[in-house]
C-alpha positions in Angstrom: 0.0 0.0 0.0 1.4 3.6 -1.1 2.1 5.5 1.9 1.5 9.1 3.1 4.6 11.7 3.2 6.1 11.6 6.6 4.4 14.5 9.1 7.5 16.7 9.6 7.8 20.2 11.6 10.4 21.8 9.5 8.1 23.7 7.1 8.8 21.3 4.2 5.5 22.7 2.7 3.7 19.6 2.8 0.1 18.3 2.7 -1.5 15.1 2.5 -3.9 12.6 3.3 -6.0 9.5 3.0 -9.8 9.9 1.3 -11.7 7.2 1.3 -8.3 5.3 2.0 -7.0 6.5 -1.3 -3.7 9.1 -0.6 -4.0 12.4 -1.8 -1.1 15.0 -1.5 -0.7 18.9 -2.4 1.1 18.5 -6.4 3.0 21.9 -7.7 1.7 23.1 -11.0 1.7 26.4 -12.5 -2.0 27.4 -12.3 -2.1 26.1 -8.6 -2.5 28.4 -5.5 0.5 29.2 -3.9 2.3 30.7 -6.3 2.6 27.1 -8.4 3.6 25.4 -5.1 -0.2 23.9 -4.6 -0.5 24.5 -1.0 -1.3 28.5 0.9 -1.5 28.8 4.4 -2.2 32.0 6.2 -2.9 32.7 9.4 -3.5 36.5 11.1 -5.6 37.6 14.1 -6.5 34.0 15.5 -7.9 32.6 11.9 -5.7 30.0 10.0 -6.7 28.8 6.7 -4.7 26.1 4.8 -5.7 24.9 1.4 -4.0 22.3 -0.8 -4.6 21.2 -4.9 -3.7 18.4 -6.2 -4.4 17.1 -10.0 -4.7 13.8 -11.5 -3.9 12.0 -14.3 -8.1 12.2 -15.4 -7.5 15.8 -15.1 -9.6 16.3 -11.8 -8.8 19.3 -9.8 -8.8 18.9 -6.2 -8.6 20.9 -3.4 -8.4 20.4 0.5 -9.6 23.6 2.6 -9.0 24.1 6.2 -10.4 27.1 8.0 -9.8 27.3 11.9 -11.0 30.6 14.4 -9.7 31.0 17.2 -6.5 29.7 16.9 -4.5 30.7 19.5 -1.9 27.3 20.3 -1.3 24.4 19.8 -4.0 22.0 20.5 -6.9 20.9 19.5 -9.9 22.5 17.3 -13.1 20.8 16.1 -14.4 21.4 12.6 -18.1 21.4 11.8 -20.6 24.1 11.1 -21.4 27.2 13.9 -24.8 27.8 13.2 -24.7 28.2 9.5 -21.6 31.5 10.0 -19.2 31.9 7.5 -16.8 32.4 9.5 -16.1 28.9 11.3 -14.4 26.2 11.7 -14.7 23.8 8.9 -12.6 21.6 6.4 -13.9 21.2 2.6 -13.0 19.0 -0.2 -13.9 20.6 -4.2 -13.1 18.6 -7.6 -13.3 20.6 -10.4 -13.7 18.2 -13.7 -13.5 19.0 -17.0 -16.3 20.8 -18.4 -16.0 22.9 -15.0 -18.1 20.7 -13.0 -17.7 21.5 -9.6 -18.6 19.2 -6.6 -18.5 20.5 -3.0 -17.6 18.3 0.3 -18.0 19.9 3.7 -17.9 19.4 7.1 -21.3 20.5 9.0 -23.6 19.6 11.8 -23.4 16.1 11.4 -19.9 15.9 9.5 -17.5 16.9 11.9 -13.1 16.3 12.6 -10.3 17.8 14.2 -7.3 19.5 13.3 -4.8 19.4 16.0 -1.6 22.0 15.2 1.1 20.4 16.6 3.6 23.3 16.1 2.7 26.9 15.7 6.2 28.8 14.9 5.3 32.8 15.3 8.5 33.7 14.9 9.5 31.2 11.6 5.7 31.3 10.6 5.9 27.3 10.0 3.0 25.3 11.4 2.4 21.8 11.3 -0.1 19.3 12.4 -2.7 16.6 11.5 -6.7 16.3 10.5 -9.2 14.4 9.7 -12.8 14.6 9.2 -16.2 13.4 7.3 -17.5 15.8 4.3 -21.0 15.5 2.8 -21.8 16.3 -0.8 -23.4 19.9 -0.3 -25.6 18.9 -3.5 -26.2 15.3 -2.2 -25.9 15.0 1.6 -25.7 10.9 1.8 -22.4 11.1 -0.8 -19.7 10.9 2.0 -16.2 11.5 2.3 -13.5 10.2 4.6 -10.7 12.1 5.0 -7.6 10.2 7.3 -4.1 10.4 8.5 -4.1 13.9 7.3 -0.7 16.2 8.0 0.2 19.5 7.0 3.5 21.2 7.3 3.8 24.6 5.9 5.4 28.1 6.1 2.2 30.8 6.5 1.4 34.3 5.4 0.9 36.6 8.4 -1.5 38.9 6.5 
């Protein structure tokens, strides 16, 4: 069985994890966020957001969201849904196929994880850690995803 990138603290701008038990991991291309690199993490006034694209060999676009408020440690934070406000904790899955077909997962009241930073380097701006969670289709709520074993380790943006 493949296997997952080690989970480092070094900021060796790395993300990854399993969904569904299949790995996905951040891949560098030049229309990806980050500059190319596939992988933007910012964090400023307690809010952290990480996302991560990948592509594959179908062409499928996708991309692995983190948002986290209140972030002010290492520890651990719950993602779900706070009352329907955009401004919560949640983690979200998109594909984009071609044709531009878009399909949302998310985290909400009943789909719910963890992220657990494990370092949080304000001086460096590296932080690292693990998550996992369950996503629901937004457009079909009993299409599930699973995502596992997931680790981050990536230098920020202070904005």
């Amino acid at each position: 069985m493949p296997s997952l990138p080690p989970a480092t603290q070094n900021g060796s701008n790395v993300m990854a994890a399993r969904i569904n038990g299949s790995i996905w991991t951040k891949f560098s291309c030049t229309d990806c966020i980050g500059g190319g690199s596939g992988l933007l993490a910012s964090f400023h006034n307690g809010f952290l957001q990480i996302i991560g694209d990948s592509i594959n060999s179908s062409k499928v676009v996708s991309s692995v969201e983190i948002d986290v408020i209140n972030v002010t440690s290492t520890g651990v934070y719950t993602l779900g849904l706070n009352n329907g406000n955009p401004i919560t904790n949640y983690g979200e899955i998109k594909y984009q196929k071609p044709g531009n077909i878009i399909l949302t997962y998310s985290t909400d009241a009943n789909n719910k994880g963890t992220i657990t930073i494990t370092k949080l380097d304000v001086i460096k701006h590296i932080i690292s850690g693990t998550f996992s969670f369950d996503a629901s289709n937004t457009d079909n709520p009993s299409d599930l995803k699973h995502i596992t074993e997931g680790r981050f380790d990536v230098p920020y943006i202070f904005e």
